[in-house]
Each structure stands twice: as C-alpha cells, then as structure tokens.
N, C-alpha and C positions, 0 to 999 in steps of 0.2 A: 444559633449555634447549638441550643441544646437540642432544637430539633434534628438536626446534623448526626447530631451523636446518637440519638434513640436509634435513627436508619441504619448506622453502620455499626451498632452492638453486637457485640461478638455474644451468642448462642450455645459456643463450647461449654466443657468442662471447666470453672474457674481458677482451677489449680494450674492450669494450662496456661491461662491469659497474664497469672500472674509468672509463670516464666520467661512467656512474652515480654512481659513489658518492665521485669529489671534489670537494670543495667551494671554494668562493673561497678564498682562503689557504691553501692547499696547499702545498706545496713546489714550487721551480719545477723545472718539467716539463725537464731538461736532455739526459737520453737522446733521447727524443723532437723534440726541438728540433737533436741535433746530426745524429742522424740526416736527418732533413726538410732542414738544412741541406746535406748533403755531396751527397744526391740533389740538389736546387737548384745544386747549383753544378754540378755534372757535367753535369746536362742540360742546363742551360742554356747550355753550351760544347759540346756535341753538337749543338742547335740551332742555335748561332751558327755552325757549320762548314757544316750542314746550311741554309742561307739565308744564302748569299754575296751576297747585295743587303740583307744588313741590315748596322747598322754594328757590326763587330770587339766581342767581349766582351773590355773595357780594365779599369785601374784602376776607374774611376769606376763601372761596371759589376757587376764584383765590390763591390764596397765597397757598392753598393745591395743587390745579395744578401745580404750578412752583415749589414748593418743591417737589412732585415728581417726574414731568420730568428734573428737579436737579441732581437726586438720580442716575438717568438713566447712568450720564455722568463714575459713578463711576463701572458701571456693571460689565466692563472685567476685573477688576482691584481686586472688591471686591461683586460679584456676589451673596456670602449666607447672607450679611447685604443686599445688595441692594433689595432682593427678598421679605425677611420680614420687611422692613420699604416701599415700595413700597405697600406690602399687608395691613402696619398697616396706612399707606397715607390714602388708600380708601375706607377701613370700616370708617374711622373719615369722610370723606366727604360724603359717605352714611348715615351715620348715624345723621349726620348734617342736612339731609334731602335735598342736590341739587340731580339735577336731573339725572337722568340714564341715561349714555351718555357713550363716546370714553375713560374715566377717566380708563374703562377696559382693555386699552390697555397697560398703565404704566404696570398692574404687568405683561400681556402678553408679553410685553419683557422684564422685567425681570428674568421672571421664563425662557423663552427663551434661556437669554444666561447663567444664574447658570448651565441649564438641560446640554447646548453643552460642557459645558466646566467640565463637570460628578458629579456636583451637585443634582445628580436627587433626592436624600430624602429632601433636604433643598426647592430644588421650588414643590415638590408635600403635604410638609407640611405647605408650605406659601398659596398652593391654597386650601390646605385643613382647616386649621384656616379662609381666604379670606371666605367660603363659608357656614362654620360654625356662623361664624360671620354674616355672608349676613342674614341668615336663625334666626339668633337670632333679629335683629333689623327690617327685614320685617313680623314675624310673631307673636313675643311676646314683646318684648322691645318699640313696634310702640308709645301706648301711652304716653311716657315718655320722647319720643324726636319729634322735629321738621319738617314737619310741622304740625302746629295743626290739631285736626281733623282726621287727617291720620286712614286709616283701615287697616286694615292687607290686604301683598298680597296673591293676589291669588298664590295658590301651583304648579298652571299650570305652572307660567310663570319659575320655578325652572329646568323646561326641556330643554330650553333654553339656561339659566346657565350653566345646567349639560355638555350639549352637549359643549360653549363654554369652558369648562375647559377641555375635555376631548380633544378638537384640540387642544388646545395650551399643551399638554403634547406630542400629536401627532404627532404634526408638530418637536416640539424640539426633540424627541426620534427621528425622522427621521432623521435631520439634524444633530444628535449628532451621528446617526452611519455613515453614509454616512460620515463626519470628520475623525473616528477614521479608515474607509478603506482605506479611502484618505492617512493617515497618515500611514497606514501600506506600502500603495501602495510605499509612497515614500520613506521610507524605504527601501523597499523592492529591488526598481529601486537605493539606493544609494549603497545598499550591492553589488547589482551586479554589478556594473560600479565598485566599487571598486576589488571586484573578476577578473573582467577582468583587468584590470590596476596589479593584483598583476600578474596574468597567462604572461602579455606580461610583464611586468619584470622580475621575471622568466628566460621567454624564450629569452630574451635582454642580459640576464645574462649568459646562458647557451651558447649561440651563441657565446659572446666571451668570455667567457672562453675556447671554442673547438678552437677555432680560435688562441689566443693567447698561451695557453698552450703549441701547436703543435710546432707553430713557434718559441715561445722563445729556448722550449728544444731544438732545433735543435741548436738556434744559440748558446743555450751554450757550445752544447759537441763540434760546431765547434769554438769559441771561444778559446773553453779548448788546441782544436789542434795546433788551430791558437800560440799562446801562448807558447807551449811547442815546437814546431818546426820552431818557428821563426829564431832561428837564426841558427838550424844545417840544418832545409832544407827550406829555403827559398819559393820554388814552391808548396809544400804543404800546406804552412801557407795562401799562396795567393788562392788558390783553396779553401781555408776553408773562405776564406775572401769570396770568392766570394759567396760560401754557404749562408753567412750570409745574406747580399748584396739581395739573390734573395726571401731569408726565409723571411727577412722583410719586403720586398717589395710585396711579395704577401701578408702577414698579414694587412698591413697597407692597400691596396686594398681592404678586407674583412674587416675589420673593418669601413671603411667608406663606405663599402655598409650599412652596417647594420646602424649605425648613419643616413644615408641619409632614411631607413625608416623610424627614427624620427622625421628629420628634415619635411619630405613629408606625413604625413598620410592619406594615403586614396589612394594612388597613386602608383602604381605596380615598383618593385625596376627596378634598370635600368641594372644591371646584370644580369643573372640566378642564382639563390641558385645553390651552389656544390651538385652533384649527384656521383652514381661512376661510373660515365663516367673519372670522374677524379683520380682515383685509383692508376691510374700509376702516376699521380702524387709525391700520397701520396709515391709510394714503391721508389720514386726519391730521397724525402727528407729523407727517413728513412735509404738510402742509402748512405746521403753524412751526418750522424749523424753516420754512423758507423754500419747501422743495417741492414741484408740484408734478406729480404722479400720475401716470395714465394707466389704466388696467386693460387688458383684454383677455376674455376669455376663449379659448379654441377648444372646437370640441363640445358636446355632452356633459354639462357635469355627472356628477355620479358622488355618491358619501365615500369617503376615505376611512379606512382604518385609522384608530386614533393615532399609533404610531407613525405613520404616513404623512397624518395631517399636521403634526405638532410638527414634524420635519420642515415639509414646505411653508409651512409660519414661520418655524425661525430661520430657514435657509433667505426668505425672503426681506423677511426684519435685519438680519443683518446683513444683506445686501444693500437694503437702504440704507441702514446707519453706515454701509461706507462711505456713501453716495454722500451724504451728510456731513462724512468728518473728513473726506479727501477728495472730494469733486470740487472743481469748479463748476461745473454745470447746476443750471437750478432747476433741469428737468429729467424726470425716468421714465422707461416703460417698465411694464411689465406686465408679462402673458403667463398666460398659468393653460395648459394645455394636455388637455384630460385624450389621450391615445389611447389605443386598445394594450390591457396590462400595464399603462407606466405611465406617468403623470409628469408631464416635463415646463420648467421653468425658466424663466427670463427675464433679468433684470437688464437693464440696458441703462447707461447714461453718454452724454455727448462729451463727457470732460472739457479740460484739460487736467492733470492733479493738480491741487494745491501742493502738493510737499512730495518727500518722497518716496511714502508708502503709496504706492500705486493702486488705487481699487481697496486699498487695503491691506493688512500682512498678517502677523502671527497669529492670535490666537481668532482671530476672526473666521480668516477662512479655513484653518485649521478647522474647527468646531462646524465648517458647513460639510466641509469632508469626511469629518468622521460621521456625523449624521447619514449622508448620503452613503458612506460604504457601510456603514450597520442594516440598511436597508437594504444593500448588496445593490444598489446603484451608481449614478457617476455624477461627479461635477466640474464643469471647467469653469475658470475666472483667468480671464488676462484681457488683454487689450486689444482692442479692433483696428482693422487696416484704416478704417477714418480718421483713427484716434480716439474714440469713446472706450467706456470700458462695460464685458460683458460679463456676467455671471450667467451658467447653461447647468443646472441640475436635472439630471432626468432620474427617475424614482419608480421601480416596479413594484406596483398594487394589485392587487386584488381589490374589485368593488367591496363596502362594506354590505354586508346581505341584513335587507330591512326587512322586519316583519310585515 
C-alpha cells in the first residue's frame, strides 16, 4: 500500500492538494482566515491613506472588514451563504464610500471555495450581483452616497474588474476540476487495489481448495478402509493408516507454503509450486484411495511456465478427486498432450456417479475454470455418450526458454 502511494504522490504545489483533498465539514479554516484577515486590514488602511478623496477607514469600516473575514471561517462548511453575504459585506463598504483596496479578496475566496466544492451558479451569481452592484454605486447612485463630492467613475476602470472576476472564476474552475480528477484518480486506484485483493483471494481460495480437497478424499476412502478391516485384517487397516499419515502430511506441507506467501509478501515462496513433474505422485495417492490411473503422454514434452504448470497439476488433481468422491468407476485415464502453443488435457473415467453431483459440481470445477480462463484457455467437463465422464482442458503456452 505504501508503495502505492509513493507512485501516485502528487508533485504540485501543497497548498493546492490540500484544497483537493478537504471536504465540506472540515474544520474551520482559522489560520488561513486570520491570516487573510490581518492582510485585509492593513491594506486596506494603506489604501485608505493612498486615496485621500475617498471616505477615512472608521469604525464602521473596520467592523465590515472583520465581519467579512468572519464570514470566511464558515466557507467549507456553508459556502452558498458565505459567498452571498461576503458579496453583500462589500457592496455596503463600497458604497459606504472607503477606499478600493484588498476588501476584493473576501469575496475571491469565497466564490473560490463555493466554485471547488460545485457551487458554480451560487459564486458566478454572487459575482454577478457583486458587479451589478459595483456598476450601480460608481456610475449612477454616486451622488446619494458618501463621499461628498464624488463623480462617477470612469467606465475604463470596469476592465480591470471585468478581468478580475473572470480569474477568479478561472482559477476556481481550474482547481475544481483538477479535484474532481484527483478524486476519480483515487477512486479509481482504490477500485483497483480492491480488484486485486479480491483476484489474490480468489486464488488463496482456489489453491486450497485443490490442495485440501485431494488430500482429505484420500484420507477418507482410506479412513473408510482403515475402519472396515480393522479388525478382520489388521495389515490392511495399517497400510491405509499409513496412507493417511503421508496424505496429511503432504497437505499440511502445501498449505503452509501457501499461508507462508501471506505471511511473506513480496518474497518468492520457499518451495517450488507443484508442476507435473509430480504426476506420479498424483497416480500414487489415487492409487492407495482405490483408483488406478493410467497416464499417457502425446506429443514432445517441453518445460512449462510455472503458471501453466501449476494449472495443469491442479486442473488434473482435482479431476481426480472427483473421480474419487463421485465415480463409481475405480479406473482413469489421463493424457496430458504437449501441441504446438497449448498443452491439452484429459481426464476420463468410465462411471456410473455414485450421488448426484455428477463428475462433480461447485467449487471444484469452478476453480478448474477459473484457472484455465486466467491463462486465457478453455475447459470442458460433462458427461460422455458411453456414460463415463470427461474433463478437456486445453491451455495456451509458451515453451519455458532454458538456458
């Protein structure tokens, strides 16, 4: 995970990421808000010295400043009030007659963060009353309010304005999409961490199921023997003891390889995954379960990718073990048959079913299917016109290239 996150760190500017990534209810913004405020008032007493035909920045002046950099604290919380009492702060202080100064910047963050947070009609009608408003008290309204004297302004200075509103729309549409990619992005990175977390469960899941499946059936039917000839033949029962004995003993083996790649991740197992190099294993167990196995090889062998090869092991293991827990038959084939690109398999038994999972059912052959479509091949299992039943996996490889 943490490696995850180094790859996809954002590179920007920090002030940036952190408007990304808070959300309405937030904590209120207070650093930032007191800062904004103490700039606001400074300038705006530097302007006020700086335009001696506007009216003296007084109480009532101040006290509009600090109610709107006030207003500010409530932004992320309640952004479509804070945008239009922010707008309606500084027509009352323009029109009040102080001077033109930084006071422009209250509603510029506010309209700011209403825009990122997809407010956009609420702060482009607060700028648009803001500027309706401007246009009424600097061109017609002038004589009626303070300070005395006052002329109407010039229409020039409106381009100014114009341009000022059109960045601060700009700037916020920028930063409001730039959040919402952000926010797909990570999305997008949590869907697929979860995708993978489901695939290696899944395959956690599948792995022992093949594994356990094999081994229990064995120990059952030798169990079953063990049991039944306990007491008229003694040396039987122990030979089926011993079965179980070696069945477990390898299951439990393979089950703490596979646990040991959870325990380890990121660290190559310390076994080799079964391939069918181990075959004759398999026709051993199937053997002292009661079931006796015939193999044929077609074809050239050739080394298999490991993925390939663990496939057709357990595609074949647990075709035995169905052959095990719902054949009548006590005999199999199976051909294992190396073609040019694809390695194709076959399990065959003569039946009849014992019960009425036929060949087999849920998570069995499930688990051979998803095997064989990971590998982007195919599998059939059903029943034969004789009546026996067949398992056909065919599986496209690539030779493994030996040094």
């Amino acid at each position: 995970m943490d490696e995850q996150r180094r790859e996809h760190r954002y590179e920007g500017p920090p002030w940036v990421l952190r408007w990304a990534d808070r959300e309405p209810g937030d904590g209120m913004p207070w650093r930032s808000t007191l800062l904004l405020a103490v700039f606001v008032m400074v300038g705006s007493g530097i302007a006020a010295r700086n335009q001696p035909d506007r009216e003296s920045l007084d109480v009532l002046g101040r006290s509009l400043l600090l109610v709107g950099s006030a207003l500010l604290l409530l932004r992320h919380r309640h952004p479509v009030p804070v945008v239009f009492a922010a707008a309606a702060v500084t027509l009352v202080y323009f029109g009040a007659g102080y001077a033109y100064g930084p006071v422009f910047l209250l509603v510029a963050v506010a309209c700011f963060a209403a825009v990122v947070r997809g407010h956009r009609r609420a702060a482009w009608s607060a700028l648009g009353l803001l500027w309706a408003g401007h246009l009424l008290i600097a061109h017609w309204l002038y004589p009626h309010l303070p300070p005395a004297g006052d002329s109407a302004a010039p229409w020039g200075q409106e381009i100014p304005v114009f341009a000022f509103v059109v960045a601060i729309l700009a700037a916020s549409e920028l930063v409001r999409v730039r959040r919402e990619q952000w926010a797909a992005q990570r999305a997008e990175r949590a869907a697929a961490e979860r995708r993978r977390a489901d695939e290696e469960r899944l395959r956690i899941a599948r792995e022992l199921h093949d594994v356990l499946a094999h081994s229990i059936s064995v120990i059952n039917v030798q169990a079953g023997v063990g049991l039944a000839l306990l007491d008229t033949d003694p040396e039987q029962a122990r030979a089926a003891l011993t079965t179980i004995k070696a069945a477990s003993k390898e299951a439990l083996g393979e089950v703490r390889q596979v646990l040991d790649t959870l325990r380890t991740p990121g660290e190559a197992p310390r076994t080799p995954a079964p391939g069918l190099d181990r075959l004759v294993e398999l026709v051993d167990q199937a053997a002292s379960a009661g079931l006796t196995v015939r193999t044929t090889t077609e074809g050239k062998p050739v080394p298999l990718p490991p993925g390939a090869d663990l496939a057709a092991f357990r595609i074949v293991q647990e075709a035995l073990t169905n052959v095990v827990r719902h054949s009548g038959s006590r005999t199999a084939r199976v051909v294992i048959g190396y073609l040019p690109g694809r390695l194709e398999l076959r399990v065959d038994d003569d039946g009849p079913a014992t019960g009425d999972d036929v060949g087999g059912s849920g998570n069995g052959l499930a688990g051979m299917r998803e095997r064989a479509t990971a590998l982007g091949g195919t599998i059939e299992a059903g029943t034969r016109e004789d009546g026996g039943f067949r398992v056909r996996a065919v599986l496209p490889v690539r030779p493994k290239e030996t040094p």
